[in-house]
N, C-alpha and C positions, 0 to 999 in steps of 0.2 A: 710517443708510443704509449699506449695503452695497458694498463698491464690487466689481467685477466683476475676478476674478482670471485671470489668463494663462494659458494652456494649460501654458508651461515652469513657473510655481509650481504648479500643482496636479499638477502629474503627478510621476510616480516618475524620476529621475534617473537615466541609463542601458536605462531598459525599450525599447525601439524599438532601440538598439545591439545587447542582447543578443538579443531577441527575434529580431533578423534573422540575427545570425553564428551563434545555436546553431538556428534554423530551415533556413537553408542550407548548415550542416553536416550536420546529421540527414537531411536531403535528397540530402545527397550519398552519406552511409553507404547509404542505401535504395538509391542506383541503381549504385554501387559492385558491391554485391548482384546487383542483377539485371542488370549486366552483365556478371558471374562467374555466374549462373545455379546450380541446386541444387546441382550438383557442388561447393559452397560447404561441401553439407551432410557431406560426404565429412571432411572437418578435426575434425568434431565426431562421428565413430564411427556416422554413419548407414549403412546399409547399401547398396552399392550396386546393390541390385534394388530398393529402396523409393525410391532418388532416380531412378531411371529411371521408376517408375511416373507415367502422365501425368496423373494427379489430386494425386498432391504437385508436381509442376512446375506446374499451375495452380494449386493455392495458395499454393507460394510466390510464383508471380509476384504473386498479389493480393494477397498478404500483405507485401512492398514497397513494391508498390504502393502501397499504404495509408503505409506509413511516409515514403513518399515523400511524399507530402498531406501528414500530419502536419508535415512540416517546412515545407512550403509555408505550411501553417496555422498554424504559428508563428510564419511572416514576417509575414504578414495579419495577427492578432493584435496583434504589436508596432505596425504601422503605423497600425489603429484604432483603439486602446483611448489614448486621448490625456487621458483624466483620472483622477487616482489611484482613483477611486472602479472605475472600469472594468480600469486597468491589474490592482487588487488582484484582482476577479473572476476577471482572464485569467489569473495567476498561481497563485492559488488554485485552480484548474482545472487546470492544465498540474503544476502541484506533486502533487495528489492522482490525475491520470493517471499520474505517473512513478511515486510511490509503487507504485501497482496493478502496474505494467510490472515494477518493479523485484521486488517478491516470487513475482510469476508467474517471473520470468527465474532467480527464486534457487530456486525449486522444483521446475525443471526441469534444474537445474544440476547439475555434476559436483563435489556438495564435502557435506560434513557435514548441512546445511540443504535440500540437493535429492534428488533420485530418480535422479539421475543417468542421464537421459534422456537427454542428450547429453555426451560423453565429452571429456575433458581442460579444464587451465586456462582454455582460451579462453573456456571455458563461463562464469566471471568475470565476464569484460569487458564483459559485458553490463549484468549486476548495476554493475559501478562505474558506467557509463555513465549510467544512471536512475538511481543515488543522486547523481551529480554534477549531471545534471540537478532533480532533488529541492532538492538544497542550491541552486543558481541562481536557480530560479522561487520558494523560498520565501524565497530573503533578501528578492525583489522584496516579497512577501507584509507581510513586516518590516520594511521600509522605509516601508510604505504606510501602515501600522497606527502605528510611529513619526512619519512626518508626521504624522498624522493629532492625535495628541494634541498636535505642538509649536504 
């Protein structure tokens, strides 16, 4: 007979902590952003008649926008996935979106590996960011898979 296990044994240790502090930072960088508005874009060698144009001001705003969710939805996320099987999903998922972000962000970037569509170091910072997020979400991935065989 089986006996019915706890939400805290079956689940990943830490994932609802992290899942919230890096969901409501990521959230913060987005509105950070669009409270600094395109002229943001100005830092990174865009030009100043293309950040004036009001079709890249409404994409940028939607394009926060979104990143803004994203971190919302990575609060969410941590708050429902309450069993290793789900939390491994959620991770697995958020690992393999950061991945995507992070080589989009390194191809656009200002260094060896990019096109250098937007100009200077800062162009980086991006890339570390979703490789940091990458290593985060996958330790959870690692951790699940390690429970999973103890």
């Amino acid at each position: 007979m089986l006996l019915p296990v706890s939400d805290a044994e079956s689940s990943i240790r830490g994932f609802k902590t992290t899942f919230t502090v890096v969901g409501v930072i990521y959230a913060l960088m987005a509105s950070t952003y669009l409270v600094q508005g395109p002229e943001v874009l100005l830092e990174f060698g865009v030009d100043e008649e293309l950040v004036a144009e009001p079709i890249l001001r409404d994409f940028f705003s939607f394009f926060y926008q979104l990143m803004a969710f994203i971190g919302v939805l990575t609060v969410v996320c941590g708050h429902v996935a309450r069993e290793r099987r789900t939390q491994m999903i959620a991770a697995g998922a958020f690992t393999i979106a950061n991945v995507f972000f992070m080589l989009r962000d390194l191809s656009t970037s200002d260094s060896s590996m990019g096109n250098s569509l937007y100009e200077g170091d800062k162009t980086l910072v991006f890339v570390a960011i979703n490789l940091t997020l990458v290593l985060i979400f996958g330790s959870f991935l690692v951790r699940g898979l390690r429970q999973r065989q103890a």
